[in-house]
C-alpha positions as semicolon CSV with decimal commas, in nm:
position;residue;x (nm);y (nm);z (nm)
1;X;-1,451;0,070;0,346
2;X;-1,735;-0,123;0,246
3;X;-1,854;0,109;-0,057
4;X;-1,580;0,316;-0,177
5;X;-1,843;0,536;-0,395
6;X;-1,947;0,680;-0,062
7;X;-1,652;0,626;0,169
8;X;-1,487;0,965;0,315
9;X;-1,169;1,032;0,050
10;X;-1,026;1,271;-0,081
11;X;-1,191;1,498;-0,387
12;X;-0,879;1,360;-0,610
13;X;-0,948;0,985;-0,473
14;X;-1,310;1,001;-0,495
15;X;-1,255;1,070;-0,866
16;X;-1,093;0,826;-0,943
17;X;-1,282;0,582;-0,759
18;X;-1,582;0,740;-0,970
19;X;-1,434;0,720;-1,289
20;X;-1,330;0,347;-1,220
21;X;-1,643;0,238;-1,137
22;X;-1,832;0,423;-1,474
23;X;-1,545;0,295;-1,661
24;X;-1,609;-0,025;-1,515
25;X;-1,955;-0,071;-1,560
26;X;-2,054;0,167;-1,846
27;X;-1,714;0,168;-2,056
28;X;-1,925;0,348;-2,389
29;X;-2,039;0,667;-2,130
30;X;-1,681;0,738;-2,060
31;X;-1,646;1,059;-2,263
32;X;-1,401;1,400;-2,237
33;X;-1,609;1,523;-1,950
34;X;-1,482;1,269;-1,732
35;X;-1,131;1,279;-1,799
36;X;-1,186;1,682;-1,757
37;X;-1,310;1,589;-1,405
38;X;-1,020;1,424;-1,382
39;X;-0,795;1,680;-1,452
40;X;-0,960;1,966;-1,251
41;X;-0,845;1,697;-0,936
42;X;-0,481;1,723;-1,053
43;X;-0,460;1,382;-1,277
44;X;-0,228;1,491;-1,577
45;X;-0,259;1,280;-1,888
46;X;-0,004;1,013;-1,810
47;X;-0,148;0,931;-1,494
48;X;-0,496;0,927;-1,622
49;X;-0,325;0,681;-1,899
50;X;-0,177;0,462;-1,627
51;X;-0,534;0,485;-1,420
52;X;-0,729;0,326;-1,719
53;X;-0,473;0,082;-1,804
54;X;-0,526;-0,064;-1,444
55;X;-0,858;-0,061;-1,437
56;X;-0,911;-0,181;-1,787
57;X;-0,623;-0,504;-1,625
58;X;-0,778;-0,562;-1,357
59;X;-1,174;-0,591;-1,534
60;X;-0,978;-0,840;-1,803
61;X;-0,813;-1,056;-1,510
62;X;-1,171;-1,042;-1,333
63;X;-1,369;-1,174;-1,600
64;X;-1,076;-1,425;-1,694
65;X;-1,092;-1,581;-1,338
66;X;-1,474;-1,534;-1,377
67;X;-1,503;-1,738;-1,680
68;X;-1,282;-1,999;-1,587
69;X;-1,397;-2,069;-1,248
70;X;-1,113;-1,936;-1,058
71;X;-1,175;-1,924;-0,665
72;X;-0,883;-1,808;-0,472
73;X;-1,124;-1,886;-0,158
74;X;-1,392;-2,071;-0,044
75;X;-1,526;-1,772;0,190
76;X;-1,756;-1,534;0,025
77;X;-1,655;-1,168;-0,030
């Protein structure tokens, strides 16, 4: 899967690989709408809650790595 905003998933997966990569990228555009597209998928509140929380983790722990160098390889992704 070399571009998971077009790979072949699920509606529910392609979601949330959608609202990942906004929230990722354009963290002020997130707004009710998207966490209603969400929900119309099947995501209840707590596991939109736990979605966001890992994808708000894992962009910290990127940009921490980022800023301080951190290679876990030498082979380019």
């Amino acid at each position: 899967m070399k571009d998971p905003l077009t790979a072949p998933l699920s509606p529910p997966d392609a979601a949330l690989v959608h609202f990942a990569h906004q929230l990722t990228l354009r963290p002020a555009a997130a707004s009710e709408a998207d966490l209603d597209a969400l929900r119309a998928e099947g995501f209840d509140d707590r596991a939109i809650h736990d979605a966001v929380q890992v994808i708000a983790l894992f962009a910290y722990y990127n940009r921490l790595a980022e800023g301080l160098g951190v290679r876990l390889t030498d082979d380019p992704l």
